[in-house]
VMD Tcl script that draws the C-alpha trace (Angstrom):
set ca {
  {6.13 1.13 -8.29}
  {2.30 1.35 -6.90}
  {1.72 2.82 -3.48}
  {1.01 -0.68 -2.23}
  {4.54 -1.97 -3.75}
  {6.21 0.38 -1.71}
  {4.95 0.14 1.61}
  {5.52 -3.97 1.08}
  {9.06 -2.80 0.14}
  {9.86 -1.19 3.17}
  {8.41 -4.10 5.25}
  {10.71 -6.38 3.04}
  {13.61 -4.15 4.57}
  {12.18 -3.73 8.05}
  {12.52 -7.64 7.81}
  {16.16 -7.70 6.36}
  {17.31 -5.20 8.36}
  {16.01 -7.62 11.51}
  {17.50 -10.63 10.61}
  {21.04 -8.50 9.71}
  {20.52 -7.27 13.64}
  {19.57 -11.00 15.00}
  {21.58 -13.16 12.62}
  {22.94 -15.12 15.46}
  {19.52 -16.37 16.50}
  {17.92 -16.13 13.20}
  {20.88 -19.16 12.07}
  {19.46 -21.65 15.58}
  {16.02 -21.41 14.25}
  {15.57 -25.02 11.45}
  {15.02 -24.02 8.09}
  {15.36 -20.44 8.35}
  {18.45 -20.16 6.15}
  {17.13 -21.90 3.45}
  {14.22 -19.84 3.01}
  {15.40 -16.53 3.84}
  {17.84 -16.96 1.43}
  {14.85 -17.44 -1.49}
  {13.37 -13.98 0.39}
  {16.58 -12.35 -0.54}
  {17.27 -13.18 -3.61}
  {13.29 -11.77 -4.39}
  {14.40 -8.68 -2.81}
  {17.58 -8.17 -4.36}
  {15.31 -8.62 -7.96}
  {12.87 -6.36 -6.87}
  {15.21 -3.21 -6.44}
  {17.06 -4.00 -9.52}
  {13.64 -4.04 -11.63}
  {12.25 -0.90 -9.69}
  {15.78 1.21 -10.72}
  {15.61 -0.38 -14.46}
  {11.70 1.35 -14.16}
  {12.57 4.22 -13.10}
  {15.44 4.24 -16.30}
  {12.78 3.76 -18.72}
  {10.88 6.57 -17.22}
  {14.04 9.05 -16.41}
  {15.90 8.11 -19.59}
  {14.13 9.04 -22.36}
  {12.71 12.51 -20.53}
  {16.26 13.66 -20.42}
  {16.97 13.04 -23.92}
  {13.92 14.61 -25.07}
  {14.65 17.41 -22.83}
  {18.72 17.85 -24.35}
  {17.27 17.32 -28.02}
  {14.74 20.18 -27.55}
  {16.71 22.26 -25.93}
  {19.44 22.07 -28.77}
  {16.70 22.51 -31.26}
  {15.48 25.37 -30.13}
  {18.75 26.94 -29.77}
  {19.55 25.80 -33.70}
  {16.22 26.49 -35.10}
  {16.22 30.53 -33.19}
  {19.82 31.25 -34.46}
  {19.20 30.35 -38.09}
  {15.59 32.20 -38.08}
  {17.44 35.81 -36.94}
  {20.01 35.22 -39.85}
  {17.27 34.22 -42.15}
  {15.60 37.25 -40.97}
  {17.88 39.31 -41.59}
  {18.25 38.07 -45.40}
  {14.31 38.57 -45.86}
  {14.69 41.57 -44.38}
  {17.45 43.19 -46.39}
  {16.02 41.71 -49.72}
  {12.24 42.99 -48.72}
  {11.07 39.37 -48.91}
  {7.88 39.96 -46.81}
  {6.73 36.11 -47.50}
  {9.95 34.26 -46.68}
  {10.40 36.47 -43.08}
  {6.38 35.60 -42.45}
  {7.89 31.92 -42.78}
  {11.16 31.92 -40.92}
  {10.29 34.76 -38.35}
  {10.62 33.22 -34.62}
  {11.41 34.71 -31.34}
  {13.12 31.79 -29.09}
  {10.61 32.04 -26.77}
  {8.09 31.33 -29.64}
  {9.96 28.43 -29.90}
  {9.80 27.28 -26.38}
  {5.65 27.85 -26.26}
  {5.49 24.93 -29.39}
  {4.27 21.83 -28.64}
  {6.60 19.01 -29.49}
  {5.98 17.86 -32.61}
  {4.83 21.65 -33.47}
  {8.46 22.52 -32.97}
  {9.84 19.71 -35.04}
  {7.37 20.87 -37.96}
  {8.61 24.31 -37.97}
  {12.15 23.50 -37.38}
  {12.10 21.36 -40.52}
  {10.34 24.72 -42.30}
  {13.51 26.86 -40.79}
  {15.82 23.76 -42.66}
  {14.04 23.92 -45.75}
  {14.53 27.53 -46.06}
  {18.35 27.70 -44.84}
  {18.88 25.38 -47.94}
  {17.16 26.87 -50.42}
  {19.22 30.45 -49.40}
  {22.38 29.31 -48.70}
  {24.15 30.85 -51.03}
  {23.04 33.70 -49.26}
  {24.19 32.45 -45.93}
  {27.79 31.89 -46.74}
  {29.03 35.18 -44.23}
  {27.33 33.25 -41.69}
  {29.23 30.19 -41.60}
  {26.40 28.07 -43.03}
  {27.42 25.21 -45.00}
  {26.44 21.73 -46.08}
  {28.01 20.68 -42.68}
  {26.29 22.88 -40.44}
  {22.59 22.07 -42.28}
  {23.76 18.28 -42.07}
  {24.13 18.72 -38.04}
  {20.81 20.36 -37.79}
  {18.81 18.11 -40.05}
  {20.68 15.15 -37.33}
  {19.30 17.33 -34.45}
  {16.07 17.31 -35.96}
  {15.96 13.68 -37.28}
  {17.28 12.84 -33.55}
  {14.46 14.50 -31.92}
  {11.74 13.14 -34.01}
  {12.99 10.22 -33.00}
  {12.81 10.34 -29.62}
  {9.08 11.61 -30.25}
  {7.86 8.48 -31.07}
  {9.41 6.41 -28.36}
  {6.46 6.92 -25.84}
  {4.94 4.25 -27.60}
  {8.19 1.64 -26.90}
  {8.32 3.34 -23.19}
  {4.73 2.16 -22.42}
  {5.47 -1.33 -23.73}
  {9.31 -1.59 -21.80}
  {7.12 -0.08 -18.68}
  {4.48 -2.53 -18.67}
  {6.56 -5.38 -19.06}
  {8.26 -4.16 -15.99}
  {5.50 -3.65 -14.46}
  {4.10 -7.18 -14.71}
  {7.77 -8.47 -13.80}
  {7.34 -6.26 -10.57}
  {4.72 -7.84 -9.70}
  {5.80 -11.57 -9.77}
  {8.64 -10.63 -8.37}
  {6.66 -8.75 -5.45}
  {4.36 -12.08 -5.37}
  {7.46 -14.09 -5.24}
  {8.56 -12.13 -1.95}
  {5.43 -12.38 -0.53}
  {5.61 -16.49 -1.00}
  {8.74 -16.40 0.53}
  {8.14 -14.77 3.45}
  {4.98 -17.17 3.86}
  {7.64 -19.76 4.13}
  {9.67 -17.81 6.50}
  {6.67 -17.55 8.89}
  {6.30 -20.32 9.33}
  {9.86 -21.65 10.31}
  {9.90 -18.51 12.44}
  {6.53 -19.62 14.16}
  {7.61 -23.35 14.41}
  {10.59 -22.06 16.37}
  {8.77 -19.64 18.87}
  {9.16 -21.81 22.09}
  {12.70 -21.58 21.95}
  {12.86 -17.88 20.67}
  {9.48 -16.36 21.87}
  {11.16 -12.69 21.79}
  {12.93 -13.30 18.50}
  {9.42 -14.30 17.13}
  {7.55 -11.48 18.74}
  {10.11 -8.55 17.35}
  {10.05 -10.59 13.59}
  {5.86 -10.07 13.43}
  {6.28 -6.56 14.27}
  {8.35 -5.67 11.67}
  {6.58 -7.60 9.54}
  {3.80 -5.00 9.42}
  {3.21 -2.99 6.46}
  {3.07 0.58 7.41}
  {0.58 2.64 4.83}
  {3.31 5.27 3.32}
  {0.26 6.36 0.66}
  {-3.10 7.43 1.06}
  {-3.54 6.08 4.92}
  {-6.08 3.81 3.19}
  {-6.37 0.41 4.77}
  {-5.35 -2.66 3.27}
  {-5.14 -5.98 3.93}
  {-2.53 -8.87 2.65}
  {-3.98 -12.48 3.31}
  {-2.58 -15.97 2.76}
  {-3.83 -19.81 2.80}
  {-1.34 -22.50 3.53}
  {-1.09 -25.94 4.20}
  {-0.74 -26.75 8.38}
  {1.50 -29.49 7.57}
  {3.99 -28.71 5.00}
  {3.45 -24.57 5.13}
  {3.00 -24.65 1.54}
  {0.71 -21.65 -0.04}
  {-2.45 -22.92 -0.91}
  {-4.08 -21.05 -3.77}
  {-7.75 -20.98 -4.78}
  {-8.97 -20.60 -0.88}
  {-11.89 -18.80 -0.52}
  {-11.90 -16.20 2.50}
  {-15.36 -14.50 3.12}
  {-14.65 -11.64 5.77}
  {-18.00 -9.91 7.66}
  {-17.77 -7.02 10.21}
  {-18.97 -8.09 13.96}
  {-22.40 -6.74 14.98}
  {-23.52 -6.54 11.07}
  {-21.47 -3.27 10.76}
  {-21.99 -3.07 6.79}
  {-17.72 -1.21 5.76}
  {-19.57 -0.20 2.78}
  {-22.94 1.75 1.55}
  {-24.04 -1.39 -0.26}
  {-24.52 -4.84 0.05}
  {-24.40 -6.74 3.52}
  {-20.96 -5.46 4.03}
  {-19.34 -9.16 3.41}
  {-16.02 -9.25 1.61}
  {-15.14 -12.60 -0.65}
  {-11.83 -13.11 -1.68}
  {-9.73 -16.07 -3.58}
  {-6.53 -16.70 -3.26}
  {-4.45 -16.83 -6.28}
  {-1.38 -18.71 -7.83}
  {0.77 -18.10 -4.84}
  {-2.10 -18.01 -2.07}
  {-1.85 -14.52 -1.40}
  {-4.59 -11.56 -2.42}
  {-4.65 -8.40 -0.90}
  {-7.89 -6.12 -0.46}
  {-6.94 -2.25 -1.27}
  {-9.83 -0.74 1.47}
  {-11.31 -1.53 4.39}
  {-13.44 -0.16 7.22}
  {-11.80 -0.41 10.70}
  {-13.08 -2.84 13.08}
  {-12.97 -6.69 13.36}
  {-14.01 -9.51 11.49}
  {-14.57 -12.95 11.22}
  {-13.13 -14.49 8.21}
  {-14.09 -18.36 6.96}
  {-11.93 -19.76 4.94}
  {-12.55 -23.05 2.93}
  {-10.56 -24.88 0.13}
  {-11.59 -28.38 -1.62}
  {-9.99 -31.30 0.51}
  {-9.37 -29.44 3.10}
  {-11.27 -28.33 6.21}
  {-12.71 -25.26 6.49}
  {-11.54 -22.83 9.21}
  {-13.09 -19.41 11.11}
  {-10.63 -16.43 12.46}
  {-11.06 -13.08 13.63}
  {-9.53 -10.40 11.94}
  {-8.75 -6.58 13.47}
  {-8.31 -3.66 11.05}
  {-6.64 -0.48 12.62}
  {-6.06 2.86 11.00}
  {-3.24 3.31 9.12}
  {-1.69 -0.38 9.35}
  {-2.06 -2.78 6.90}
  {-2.65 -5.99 8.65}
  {-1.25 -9.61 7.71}
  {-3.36 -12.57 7.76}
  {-2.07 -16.11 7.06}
  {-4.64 -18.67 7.86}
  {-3.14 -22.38 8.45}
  {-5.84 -25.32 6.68}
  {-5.86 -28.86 7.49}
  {-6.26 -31.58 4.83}
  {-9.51 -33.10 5.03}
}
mol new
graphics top color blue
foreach p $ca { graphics top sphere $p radius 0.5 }
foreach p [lrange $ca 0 end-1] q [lrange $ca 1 end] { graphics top cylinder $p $q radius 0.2 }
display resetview
């Protein structure tokens, strides 16, 4: 997971962990159920896909790692015994072949030390007659040509662990997206019912912060939805511009113009501290002006209500 996905995951369980505290009040509030249910079953998805990502990237390391290490061990005993047939024989050309220290063996690069490991192979075969009082047999050169055929193997699945990662990845992200859509919904059932739980509503929009765990960058998540139904409205354009024509960056007028996408939601990585006003507009509907405060170290939550035209 990104930075970013895991600062919104621990707001996801700042909010769980809130409504597991205040269940009794959360269950008065109309609708709430309903869509915090939808929020958890997101959430419950997301940490299932982030473990099966960290699999991909955990699993096949520790394969590689056993394979190699086996190899090496293989590959180091056969070279001293081949060694010591060169060197008994005076067979100067088959000991500059077979000659390697285990720690020679450790320096290789990976597909260095499959290369020479299938040299080492070659050569046990072609003296095994002479190998015998060694315990080397069709067996043994059968187990090591397995080893080697094993780790080759596992060589080339970077290839098939970039294309299982990205398709996590991208089914991360929906899922994050999904999350984010549901707790749009839950806002506003929460909100509706802040007369009769103003504290309850207070202590949910704290926790609904997203604390920077990365960089201390700042970061913004913003939504359109509709007033009436609460429904995320995509394709709402949100043009943000610092008070007193403080420009956040060295070029341009300092404005910021965002869209929202499929599930009315963006997010904006950076920003300058200070406030600004935001207009939003959206076909058919009319357009609206907030003010917007970025602090230091918070990423800030902005969900801008639009009436139909």
């Amino acid at each position: 997971m990104t930075t970013n996905q895991v600062s919104r995951r621990n707001m996801y369980f700042s909010v769980r962990n809130f409504v597991i505290a205040n269940e009794a009040t959360a269950k008065t509030i109309p609708f709430f159920t309903e869509k915090y249910s939808i929020f958890e079953n997101a959430l419950r998805e997301i940490q299932t896909w982030s473990e099966m990502q960290k699999d991909v990237i955990t699993g096949i390391a520790k394969e590689k790692k056993k394979l190699k290490e086996s190899l090496i061990k293989i590959s180091a005993d056969y070279s001293k015994m081949l060694a010591a047939i060169a060197k008994f024989a005076n067979n100067d050309k088959l000991m500059d072949k077979i000659r390697f220290r285990i720690s020679d063996l450790k320096r290789m690069k990976d597909v260095d030390l499959r290369d020479y490991a299938k040299i080492i192979y070659d050569n046990v075969g072609a003296n095994i007659d002479k190998l015998t009082g060694y315990e080397i047999t069709a067996d043994t050169q059968k187990a090591y040509m397995d080893t080697i055929n094993s780790y080759d193997a596992v060589l080339s699945t970077p290839r098939t662990q970039i294309a299982e990662r990205t398709q996590t990845t991208k089914r991360l992200a929906g899922l994050f997206d999904n999350a984010d859509a549901a707790l749009l919904e839950l806002d506003f059932a929460i909100e509706a019912g802040q007369p009769k739980q103003p504290a309850f509503y207070n202590s949910y929009k704290a926790v609904r912060k997203i604390v920077d765990s990365g960089t201390g960058k700042l970061a913004l998540r913003a939504a359109a939805v509709d007033i009436a139904s609460g429904e995320p409205l995509s394709e709402a354009i949100f043009v943000f511009k610092p008070e007193r024509g403080k420009a956040p960056f060295t070029t341009g007028n300092g404005e910021i113009t965002k869209k929202t996408a499929k599930k009315g939601i963006f997010h904006i990585k950076s920003m300058a501290a200070g406030t600004y006003r935001v207009s939003v507009k959206r076909d058919r509907y009319k357009g609206k002006e907030v003010t917007v405060e970025i602090s230091d170290g918070v990423r800030r939550e902005l969900t801008v209500e639009l009436e139909k035209a």
